[in-house]
N, C-alpha and C positions, 0 to 999 in steps of 0.2 A: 430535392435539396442538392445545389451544389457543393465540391467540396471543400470551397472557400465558406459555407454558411455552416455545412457540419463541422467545420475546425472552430468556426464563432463561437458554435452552441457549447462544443463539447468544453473550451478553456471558459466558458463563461461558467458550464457545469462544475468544472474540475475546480475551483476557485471556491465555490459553494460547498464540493466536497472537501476539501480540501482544510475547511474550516470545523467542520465536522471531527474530521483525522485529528485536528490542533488539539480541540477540546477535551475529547476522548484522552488524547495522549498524556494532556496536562491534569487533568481531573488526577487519571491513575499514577501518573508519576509523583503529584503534590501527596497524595494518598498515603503513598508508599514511602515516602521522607517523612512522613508525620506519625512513621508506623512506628519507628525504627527503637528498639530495645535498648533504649540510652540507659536503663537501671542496670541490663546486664552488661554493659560495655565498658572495658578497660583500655588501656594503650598498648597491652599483652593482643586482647582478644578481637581487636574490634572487625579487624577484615574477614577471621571465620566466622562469627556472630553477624555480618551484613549476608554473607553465602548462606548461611544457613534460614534466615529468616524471609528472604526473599525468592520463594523457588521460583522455577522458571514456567509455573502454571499462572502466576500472577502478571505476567506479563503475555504468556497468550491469552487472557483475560481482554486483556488490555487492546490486544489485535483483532479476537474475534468479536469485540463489539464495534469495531471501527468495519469490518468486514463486513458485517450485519447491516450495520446502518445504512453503509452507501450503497452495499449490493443489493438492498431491497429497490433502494429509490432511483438508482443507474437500472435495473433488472427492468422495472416495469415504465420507465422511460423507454428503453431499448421496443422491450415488448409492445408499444401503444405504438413505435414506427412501425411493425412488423405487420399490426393490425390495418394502416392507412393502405397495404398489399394487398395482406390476406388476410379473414377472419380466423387467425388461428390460436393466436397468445390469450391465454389464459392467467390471470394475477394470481388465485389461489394453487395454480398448477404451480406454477414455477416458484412462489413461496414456500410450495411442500417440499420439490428439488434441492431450492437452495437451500434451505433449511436442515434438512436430512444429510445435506452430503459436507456442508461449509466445515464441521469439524474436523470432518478425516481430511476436507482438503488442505484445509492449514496444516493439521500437521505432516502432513506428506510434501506441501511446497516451501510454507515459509516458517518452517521448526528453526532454519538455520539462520533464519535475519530476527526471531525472534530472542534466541540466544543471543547474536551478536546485539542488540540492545541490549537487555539484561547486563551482559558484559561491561555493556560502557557505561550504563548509567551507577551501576556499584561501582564502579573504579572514579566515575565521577563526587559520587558519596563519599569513599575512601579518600579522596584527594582532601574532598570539604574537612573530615573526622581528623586524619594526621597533620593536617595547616594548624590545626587547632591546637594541636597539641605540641607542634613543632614551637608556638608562640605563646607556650606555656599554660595555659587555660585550665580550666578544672570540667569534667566532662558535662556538669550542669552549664557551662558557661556556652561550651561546643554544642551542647544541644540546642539551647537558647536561639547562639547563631544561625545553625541551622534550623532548626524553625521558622526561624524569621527570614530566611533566605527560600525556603521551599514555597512559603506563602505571599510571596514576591509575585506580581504581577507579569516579571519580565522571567521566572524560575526554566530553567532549563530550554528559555527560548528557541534558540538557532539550531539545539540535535531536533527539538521536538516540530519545529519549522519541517527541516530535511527529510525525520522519520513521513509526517503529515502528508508531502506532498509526493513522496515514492510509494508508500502504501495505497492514496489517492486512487493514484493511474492503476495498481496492480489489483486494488478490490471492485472499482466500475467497471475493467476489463474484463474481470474472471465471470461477475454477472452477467456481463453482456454475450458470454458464452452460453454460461446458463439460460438464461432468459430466450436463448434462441434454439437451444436443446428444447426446451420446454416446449415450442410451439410448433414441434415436429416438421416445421418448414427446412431444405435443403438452403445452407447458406454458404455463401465465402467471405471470406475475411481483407478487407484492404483498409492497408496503414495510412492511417491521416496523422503526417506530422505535425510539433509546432509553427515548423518554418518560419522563424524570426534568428536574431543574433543570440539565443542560448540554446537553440536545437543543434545538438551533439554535430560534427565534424571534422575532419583534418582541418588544419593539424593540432585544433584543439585537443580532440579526443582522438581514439583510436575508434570508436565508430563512428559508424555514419549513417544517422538517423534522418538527414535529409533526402540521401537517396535511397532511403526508403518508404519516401511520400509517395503513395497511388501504388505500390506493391499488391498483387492481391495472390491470395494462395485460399486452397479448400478450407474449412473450418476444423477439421481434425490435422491441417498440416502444420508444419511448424513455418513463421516468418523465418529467411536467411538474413541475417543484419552482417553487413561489410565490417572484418576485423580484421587489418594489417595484413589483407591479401590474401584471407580466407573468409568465415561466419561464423555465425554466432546461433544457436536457435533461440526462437524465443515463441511461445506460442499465442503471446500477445502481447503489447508495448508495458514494459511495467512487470513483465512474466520474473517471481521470485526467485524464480532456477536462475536465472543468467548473472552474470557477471556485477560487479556493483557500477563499475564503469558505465557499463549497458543500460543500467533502469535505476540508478541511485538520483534525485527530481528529476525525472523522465516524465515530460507531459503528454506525451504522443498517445494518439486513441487507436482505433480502428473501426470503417465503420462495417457492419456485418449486411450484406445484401443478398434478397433472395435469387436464388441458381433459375432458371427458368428454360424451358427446354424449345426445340426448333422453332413451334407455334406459339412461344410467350407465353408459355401457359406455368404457375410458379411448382417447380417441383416439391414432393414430400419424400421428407426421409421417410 
């Protein structure tokens, strides 16, 4: 496959996941406005009464099933190219993998983007709760509103748009690591950008994810992404550690190829 037909497949992928991410995100968000303890709430209480009732498990709920879903189905995509090489990838192998490891790896990568949701979506709530009251309402009245605003078709659209299509990139990526840990083949990793007019560049951006198209590094290395004249790491396009500049709707993939030694023969870790 060239790398104009793997950049096709993967944005044609990411679009499919992408939607996945939307519904998950919107499911748990309408969820969680429809939760909210309007009996216990005054215009005294209502911002610690929203922190209190919303911890921040409910929203890595909300992550690790968007993680789940697309990492299964990106994992054994990845996995089924690996097999048109080598007979090695395994579906129930790499299931056990991801499975076993997805919780510690959230919260060791993306504790901190899931906070920052959490963050905005109460202070989104807050804003809804206090308009209400700033316009004099009675708290059945502000509930009402919000009810009928949370069960909105178009509810929390454009964050939940934004969260969908950065999470997207970062949970197909992470499997596609997985999925290639799992079939014990030696691999390296090269960056397949969007390369269109919203792939990150001066002097839109401060990085530069176009010339990072056809980069390839080992699969335990980290990519170097150009930042105002030094890098950035990132261990794969969409990687939660980096910057929000760096991977905030970053569509870029990478594709994972097996290492292969003097006589072409595919090496195993």
């Amino acid at each position: 496959m060239t790398e104009a037909q793997y950049r096709k497949q993967w944005l044609r992928w990411h679009n499919q996941y992408e939607k996945i991410a939307y519904r998950e995100l919107i499911v748990g968000f309408r969820a969680l406005g429809n939760s909210i303890p309007f009996f216990a709430i005054n215009e005294d209480n209502f911002d610690a009464i929203l922190d209190s009732s919303f911890g921040q498990e409910k929203f890595f709920n909300i992550y690790y099933n968007i993680y789940k879903e697309i990492g299964i189905i990106h994992g054994n995509r990845v996995g089924k190219d690996i097999n048109k090489q080598i007979k090695e990838y395994s579906l129930s192998t790499f299931l056990s993998l991801f499975e076993r490891n997805l919780l510690t790896w959230l919260f060791d990568n993306a504790a901190e983007r899931v906070v920052t949701v959490r963050r905005t979506y109460l202070e989104y709530l807050r804003q809804l709760i206090a308009f209400g009251y700033a316009e004099g309402k009675t708290i059945s009245e502000i509930s009402t509103d919000i009810k009928r605003q949370v069960n909105q078709r178009g509810f929390y659209r454009w964050q939940a748009l934004r969260i969908a299509r950065t999470e997207t990139t970062a949970a197909a990526n992470h499997a596609a690591m997985v999925s290639t840990s799992s079939s014990g083949v030696l691999t390296e990793k090269v960056w397949v950008s969007a390369v269109d007019a919203r792939t990150r560049r001066p002097p839109k951006s401060e990085f530069n994810h176009v010339a990072m198209n056809g980069v390839r590094v080992g699969k335990n290395e980290p990519f170097l992404v150009p930042f105002e004249g030094t890098t950035q790491k990132l261990m794969f396009p969409g990687d939660p550690k980096g910057s929000a500049g760096n991977v905030i709707n970053c569509r870029c993939t990478m594709a994972l190829v097996a290492k292969r030694d003097k006589d072409g023969r595919i090496i195993k870790e």
